[in-house]
C-alpha positions as CSV (number, residue, x, y, z in Angstrom):
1,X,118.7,-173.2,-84.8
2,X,117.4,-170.7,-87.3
3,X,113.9,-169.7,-87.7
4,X,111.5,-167.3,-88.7
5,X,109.8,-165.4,-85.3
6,X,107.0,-163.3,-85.3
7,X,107.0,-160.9,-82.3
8,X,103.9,-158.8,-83.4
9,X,101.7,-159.1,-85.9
10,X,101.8,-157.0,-89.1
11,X,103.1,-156.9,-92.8
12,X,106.4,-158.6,-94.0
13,X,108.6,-156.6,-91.9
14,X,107.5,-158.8,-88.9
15,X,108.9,-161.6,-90.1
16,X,112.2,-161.9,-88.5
17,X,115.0,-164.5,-88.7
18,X,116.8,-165.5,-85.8
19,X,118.1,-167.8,-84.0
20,X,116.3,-169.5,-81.0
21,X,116.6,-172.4,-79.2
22,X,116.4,-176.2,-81.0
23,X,113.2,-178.0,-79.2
24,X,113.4,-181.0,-77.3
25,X,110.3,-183.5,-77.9
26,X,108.5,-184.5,-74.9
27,X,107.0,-187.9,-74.6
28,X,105.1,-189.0,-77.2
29,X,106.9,-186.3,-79.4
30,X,109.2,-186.5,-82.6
31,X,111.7,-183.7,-83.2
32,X,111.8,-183.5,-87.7
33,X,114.9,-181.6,-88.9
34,X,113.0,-180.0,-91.7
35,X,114.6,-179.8,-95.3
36,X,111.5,-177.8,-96.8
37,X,108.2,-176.1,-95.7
38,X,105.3,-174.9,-97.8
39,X,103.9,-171.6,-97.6
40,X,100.2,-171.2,-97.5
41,X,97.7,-168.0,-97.5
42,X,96.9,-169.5,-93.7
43,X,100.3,-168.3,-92.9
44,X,99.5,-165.0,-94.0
45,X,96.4,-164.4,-91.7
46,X,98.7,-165.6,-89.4
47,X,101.4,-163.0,-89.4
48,X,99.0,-160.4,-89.5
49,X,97.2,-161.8,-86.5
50,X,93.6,-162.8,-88.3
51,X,93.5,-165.9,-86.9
52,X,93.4,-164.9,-83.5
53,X,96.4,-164.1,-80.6
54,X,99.4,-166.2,-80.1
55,X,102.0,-166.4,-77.7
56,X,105.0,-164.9,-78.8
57,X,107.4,-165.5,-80.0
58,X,105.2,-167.3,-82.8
59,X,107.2,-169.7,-85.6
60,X,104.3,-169.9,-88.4
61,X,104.4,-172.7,-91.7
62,X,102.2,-175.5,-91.2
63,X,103.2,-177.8,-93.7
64,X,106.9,-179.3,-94.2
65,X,109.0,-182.3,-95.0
66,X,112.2,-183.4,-93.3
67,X,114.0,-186.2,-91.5
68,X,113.2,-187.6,-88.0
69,X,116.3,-186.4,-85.4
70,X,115.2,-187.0,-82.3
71,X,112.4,-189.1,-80.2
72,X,110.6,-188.8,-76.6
73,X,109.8,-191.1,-74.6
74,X,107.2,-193.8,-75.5
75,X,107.8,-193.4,-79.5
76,X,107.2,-196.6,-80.8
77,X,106.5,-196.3,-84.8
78,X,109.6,-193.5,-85.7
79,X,113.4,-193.9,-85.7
80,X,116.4,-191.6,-86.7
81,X,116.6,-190.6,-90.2
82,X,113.5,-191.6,-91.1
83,X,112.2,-189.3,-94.1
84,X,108.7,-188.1,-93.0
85,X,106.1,-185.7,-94.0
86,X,104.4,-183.2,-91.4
87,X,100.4,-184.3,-91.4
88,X,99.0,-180.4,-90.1
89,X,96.1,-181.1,-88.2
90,X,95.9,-181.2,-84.9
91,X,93.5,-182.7,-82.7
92,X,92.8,-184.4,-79.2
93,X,92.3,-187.8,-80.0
94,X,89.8,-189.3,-77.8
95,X,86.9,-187.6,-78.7
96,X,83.4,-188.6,-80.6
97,X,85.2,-186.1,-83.4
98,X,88.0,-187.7,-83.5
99,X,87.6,-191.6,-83.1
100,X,84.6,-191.1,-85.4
101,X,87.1,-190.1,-88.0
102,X,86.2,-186.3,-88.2
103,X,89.3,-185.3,-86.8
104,X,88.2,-180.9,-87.7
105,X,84.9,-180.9,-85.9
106,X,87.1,-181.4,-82.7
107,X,86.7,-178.8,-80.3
108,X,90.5,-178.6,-79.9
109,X,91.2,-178.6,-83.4
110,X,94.1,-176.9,-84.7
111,X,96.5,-176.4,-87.5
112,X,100.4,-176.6,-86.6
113,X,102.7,-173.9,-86.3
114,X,106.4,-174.1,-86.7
115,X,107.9,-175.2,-89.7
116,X,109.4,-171.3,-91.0
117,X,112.9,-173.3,-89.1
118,X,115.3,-176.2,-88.9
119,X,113.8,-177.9,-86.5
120,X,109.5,-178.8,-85.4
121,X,108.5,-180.7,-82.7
122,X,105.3,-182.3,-83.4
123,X,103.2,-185.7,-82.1
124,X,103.9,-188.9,-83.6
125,X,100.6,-189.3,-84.8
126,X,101.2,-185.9,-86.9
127,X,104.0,-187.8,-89.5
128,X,103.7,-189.6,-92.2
129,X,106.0,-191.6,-94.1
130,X,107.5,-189.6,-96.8
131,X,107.3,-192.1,-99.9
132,X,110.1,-192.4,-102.8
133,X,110.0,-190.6,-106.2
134,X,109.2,-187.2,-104.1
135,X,111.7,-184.3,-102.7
136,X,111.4,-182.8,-99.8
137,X,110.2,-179.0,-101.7
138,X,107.6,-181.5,-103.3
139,X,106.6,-183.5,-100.1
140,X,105.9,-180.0,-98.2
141,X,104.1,-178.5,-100.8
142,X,101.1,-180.8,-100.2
143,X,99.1,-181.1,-97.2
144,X,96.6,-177.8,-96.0
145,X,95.8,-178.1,-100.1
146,X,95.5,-181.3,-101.0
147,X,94.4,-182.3,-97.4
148,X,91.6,-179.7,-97.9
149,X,90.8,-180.2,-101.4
150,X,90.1,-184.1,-100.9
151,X,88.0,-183.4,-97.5
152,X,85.8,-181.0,-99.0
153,X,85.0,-182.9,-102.5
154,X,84.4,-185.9,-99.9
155,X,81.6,-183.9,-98.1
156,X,80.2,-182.1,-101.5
157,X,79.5,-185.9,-102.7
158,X,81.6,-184.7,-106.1
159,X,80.6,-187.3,-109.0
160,X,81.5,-188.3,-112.4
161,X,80.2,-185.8,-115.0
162,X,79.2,-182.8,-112.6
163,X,80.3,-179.5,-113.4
164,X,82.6,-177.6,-110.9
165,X,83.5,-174.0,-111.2
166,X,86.7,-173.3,-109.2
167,X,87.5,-169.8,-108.0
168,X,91.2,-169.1,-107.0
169,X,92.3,-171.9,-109.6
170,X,96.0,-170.7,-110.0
171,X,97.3,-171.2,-106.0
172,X,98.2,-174.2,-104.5
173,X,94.6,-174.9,-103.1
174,X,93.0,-174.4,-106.2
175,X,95.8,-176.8,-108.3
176,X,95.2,-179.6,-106.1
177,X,91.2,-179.3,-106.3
178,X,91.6,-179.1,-109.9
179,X,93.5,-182.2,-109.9
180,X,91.5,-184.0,-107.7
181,X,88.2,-183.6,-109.1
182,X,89.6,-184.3,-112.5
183,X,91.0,-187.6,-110.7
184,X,87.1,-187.9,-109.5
185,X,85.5,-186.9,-113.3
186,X,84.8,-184.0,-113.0
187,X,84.7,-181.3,-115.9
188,X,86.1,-177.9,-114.1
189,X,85.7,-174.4,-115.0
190,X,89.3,-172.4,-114.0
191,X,88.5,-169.2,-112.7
192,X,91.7,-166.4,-113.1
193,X,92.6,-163.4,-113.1
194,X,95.8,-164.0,-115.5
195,X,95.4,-165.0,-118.9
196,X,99.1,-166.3,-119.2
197,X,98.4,-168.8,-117.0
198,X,95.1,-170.3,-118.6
199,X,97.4,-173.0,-120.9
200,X,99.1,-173.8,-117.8
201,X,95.4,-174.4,-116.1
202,X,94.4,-176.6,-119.3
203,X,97.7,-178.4,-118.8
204,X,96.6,-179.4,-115.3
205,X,92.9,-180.6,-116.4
206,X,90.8,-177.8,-116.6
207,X,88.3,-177.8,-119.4
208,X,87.7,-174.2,-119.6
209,X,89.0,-170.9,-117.9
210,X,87.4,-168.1,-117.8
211,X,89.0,-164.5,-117.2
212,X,88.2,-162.9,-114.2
213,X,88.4,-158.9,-113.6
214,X,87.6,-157.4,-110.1
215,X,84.2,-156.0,-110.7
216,X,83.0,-159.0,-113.3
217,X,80.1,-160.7,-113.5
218,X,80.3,-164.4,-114.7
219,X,77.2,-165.7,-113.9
220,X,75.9,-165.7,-117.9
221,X,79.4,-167.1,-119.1
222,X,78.4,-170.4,-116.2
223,X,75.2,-170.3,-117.7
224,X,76.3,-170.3,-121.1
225,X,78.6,-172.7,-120.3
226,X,76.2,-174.9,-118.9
227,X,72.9,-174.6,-121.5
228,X,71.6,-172.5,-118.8
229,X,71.6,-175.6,-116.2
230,X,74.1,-174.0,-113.6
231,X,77.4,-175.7,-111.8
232,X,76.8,-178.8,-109.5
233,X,79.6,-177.6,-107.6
234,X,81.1,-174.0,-106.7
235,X,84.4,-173.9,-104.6
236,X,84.9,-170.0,-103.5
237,X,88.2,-169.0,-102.0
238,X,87.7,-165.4,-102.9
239,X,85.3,-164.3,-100.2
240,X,82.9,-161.1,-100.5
241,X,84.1,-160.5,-104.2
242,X,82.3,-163.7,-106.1
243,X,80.2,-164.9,-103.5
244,X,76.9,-164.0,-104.8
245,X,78.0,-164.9,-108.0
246,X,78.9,-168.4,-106.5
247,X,75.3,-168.9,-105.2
248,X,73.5,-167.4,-108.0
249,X,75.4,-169.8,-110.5
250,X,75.0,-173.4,-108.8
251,X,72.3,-175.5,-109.9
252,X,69.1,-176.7,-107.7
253,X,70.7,-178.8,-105.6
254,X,74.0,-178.0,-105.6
255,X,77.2,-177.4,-103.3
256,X,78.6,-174.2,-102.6
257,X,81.9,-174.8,-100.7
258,X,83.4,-171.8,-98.9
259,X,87.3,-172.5,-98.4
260,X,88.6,-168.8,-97.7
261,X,88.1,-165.3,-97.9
262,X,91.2,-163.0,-100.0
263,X,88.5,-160.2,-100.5
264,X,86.8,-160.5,-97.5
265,X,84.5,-162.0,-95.5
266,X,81.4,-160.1,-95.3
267,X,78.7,-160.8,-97.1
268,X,74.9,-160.5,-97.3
269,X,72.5,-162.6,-99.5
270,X,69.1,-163.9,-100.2
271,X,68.4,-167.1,-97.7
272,X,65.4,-167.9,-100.2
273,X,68.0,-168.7,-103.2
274,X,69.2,-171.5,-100.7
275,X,66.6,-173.2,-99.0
276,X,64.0,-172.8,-102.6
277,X,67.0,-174.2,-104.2
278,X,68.1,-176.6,-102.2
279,X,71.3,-175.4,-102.3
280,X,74.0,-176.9,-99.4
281,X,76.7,-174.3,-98.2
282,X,79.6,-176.2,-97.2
283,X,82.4,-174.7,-94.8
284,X,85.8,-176.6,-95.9
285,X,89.1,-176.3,-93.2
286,X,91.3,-178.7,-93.4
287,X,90.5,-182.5,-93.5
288,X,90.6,-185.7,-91.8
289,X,93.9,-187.1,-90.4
290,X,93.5,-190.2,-92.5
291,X,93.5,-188.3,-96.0
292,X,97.3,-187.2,-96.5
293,X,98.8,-190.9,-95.9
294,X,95.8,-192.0,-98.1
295,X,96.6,-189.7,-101.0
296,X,100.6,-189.0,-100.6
297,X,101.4,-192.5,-102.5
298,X,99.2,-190.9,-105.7
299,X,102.1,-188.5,-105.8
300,X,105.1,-191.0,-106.0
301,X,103.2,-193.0,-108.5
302,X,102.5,-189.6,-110.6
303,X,98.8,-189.4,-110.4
304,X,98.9,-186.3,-108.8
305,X,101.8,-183.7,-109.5
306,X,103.0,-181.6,-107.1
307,X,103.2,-178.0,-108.7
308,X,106.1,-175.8,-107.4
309,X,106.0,-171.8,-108.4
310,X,109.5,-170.8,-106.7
311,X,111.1,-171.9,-103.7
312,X,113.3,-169.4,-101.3
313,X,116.0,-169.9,-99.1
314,X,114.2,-169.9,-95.0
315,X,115.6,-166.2,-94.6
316,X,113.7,-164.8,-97.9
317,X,110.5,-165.8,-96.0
318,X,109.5,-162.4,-96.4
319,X,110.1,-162.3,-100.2
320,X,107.9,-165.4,-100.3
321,X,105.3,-163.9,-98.7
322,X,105.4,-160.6,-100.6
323,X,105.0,-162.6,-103.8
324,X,101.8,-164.7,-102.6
325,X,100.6,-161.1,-101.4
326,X,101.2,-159.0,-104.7
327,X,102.2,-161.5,-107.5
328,X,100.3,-164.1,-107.1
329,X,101.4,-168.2,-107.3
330,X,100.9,-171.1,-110.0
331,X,101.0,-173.7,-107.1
332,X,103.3,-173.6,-104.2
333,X,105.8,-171.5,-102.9
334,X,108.6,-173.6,-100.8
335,X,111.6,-172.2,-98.2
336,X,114.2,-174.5,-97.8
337,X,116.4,-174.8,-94.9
């Protein structure tokens, strides 16, 4: 089969396409013959080796849609040709985490790598039913986001008629929060750094957007915004850049969420603006195994709307990448295979 290797970590150049062998699920295992996979910042970190070591050859993508080929032994709920979605998140199982429920607070919590090919093994537990009304591109371009989005609003208690500013707003994590706590509400400030793509923002639910420069400061815009009450909610992708701006602007009592770091993730701060605030700072990765085949029929029925930027053939990985990198996404960026 053809995939996408990484031998070394490093910039596009590493990603290499090549041929390797087709995998042969084991028991308990489903082989998908994958039609699309979305590409996520995580993969990113990834190929440059932030998130830690891997054995190598390393196939990255998380996230991806396909048809069921092949099953191992002791598969009960999945036959041939079924069309399924990959659900990311792996996890033991057996754990307090995990029959609690709180599947990322396992200690052997992981996220899935392998669908930069034609073929991923993964466990049966890890599909979901792909519903109707949705193509593969659209099915694959949903699950870190939306998966994330929907665990972290859970855990900020997000309500009717709080305010939310959103950092990041324009990439597929930030589209699906948007949607989702417009779903939930919410009124949400759309932070960007490209003004073309504030009516696109509005057109997805967001009730302002404000312009954001490297070097800004937005705090009196939020409070402006806001009669000088603050945001119930901040979710922060951006890392060192906007953090202090994040926890000076939310309200006594409110949620900071931390979901990523494109800037950077070193940063220093006050503790006193936190605990004389009562302010709750919220790490978000990933969700809940439950949440995708909870949420996936809101797509089918149009509720939520899968937002697609450009897709790429599997062997212009590297062009995808280099556009997340330098150009920047509205929504997802798919390969197809």
């Amino acid at each position: 089969m053809k995939a996408i290797c990484i031998h070394e970590p490093g910039d596009i150049s590493v990603l290499r396409y090549e041929e390797v062998d087709v995998p042969e699920p084991g028991v308990g295992q489903v082989r998908v013959r994958l039609r699309a996979a979305g590409v996520n910042h995580r993969d990113i970190w990834v190929r440059r080796g932030s998130t830690g070591p891997f054995s190598q050859p390393l196939i990255p993508g998380s996230d991806g849609a396909g048809e069921v080929d092949a099953i191992g032994a002791g598969v009960a709920s999945w036959s041939v040709g079924q069309k399924v979605v990959i659900n990311p998140g792996l996890s033991c199982g057996t754990c307090v985490a995990c029959t609690s429920g709180n599947h990322p607070a396992c200690r052997k919590f992981r996220i899935f790598d392998g669908t930069y090919a034609e073929y991923a093994v993964v466990p049966e537990e890890n599909l979901v039913a792909m519903p109707g009304g949705l193509t593969f591109a659209e099915a694959a371009s949903i699950g870190i986001p939306y998966v994330t989005a929907e665990d972290f609003l859970v855990r900020a208690h997000a309500l009717p008629g709080q305010t939310m500013l959103l950092w990041g707003a324009t990439g597929g994590l930030g589209l699906a929060t948007l949607q989702l706590a417009k779903l939930r509400g919410l009124r949400v400030m759309a932070v960007t750094r490209s003004q073309s793509r504030s009516e696109k923002l509005r057109k997805y639910g967001a009730d302002d957007v404000l312009i954001y420069n490297s070097g800004d400061d937005l705090s009196d815009s939020v409070m402006s915004l806001t009669q000088g009450r603050g945001l119930d909610i901040v979710v922060d992708s951006v890392g060192r850049e906007s953090f202090m701006q994040s926890v000076s602007s939310v309200t006594r009592g409110g949620v900071v969420v931390t979901v990523g770091s494109t800037t950077g993730g070193q940063v220093a701060f006050d503790l006193a603006k936190l605990f004389r605030s009562r302010v709750t700072l919220l790490g978000a990765f990933m969700g809940n195994a439950s949440i995708l085949p909870r949420i996936l029929p809101l797509f089918s029925r149009g509720t939520l709307i899968p937002v697609i930027d450009n897709s790429f053939p599997l062997e212009q990985a590297d062009q995808a990448h280099e556009q997340m990198e330098n150009h920047g996404v509205l929504g997802k960026l798919i390969l197809t295979m």
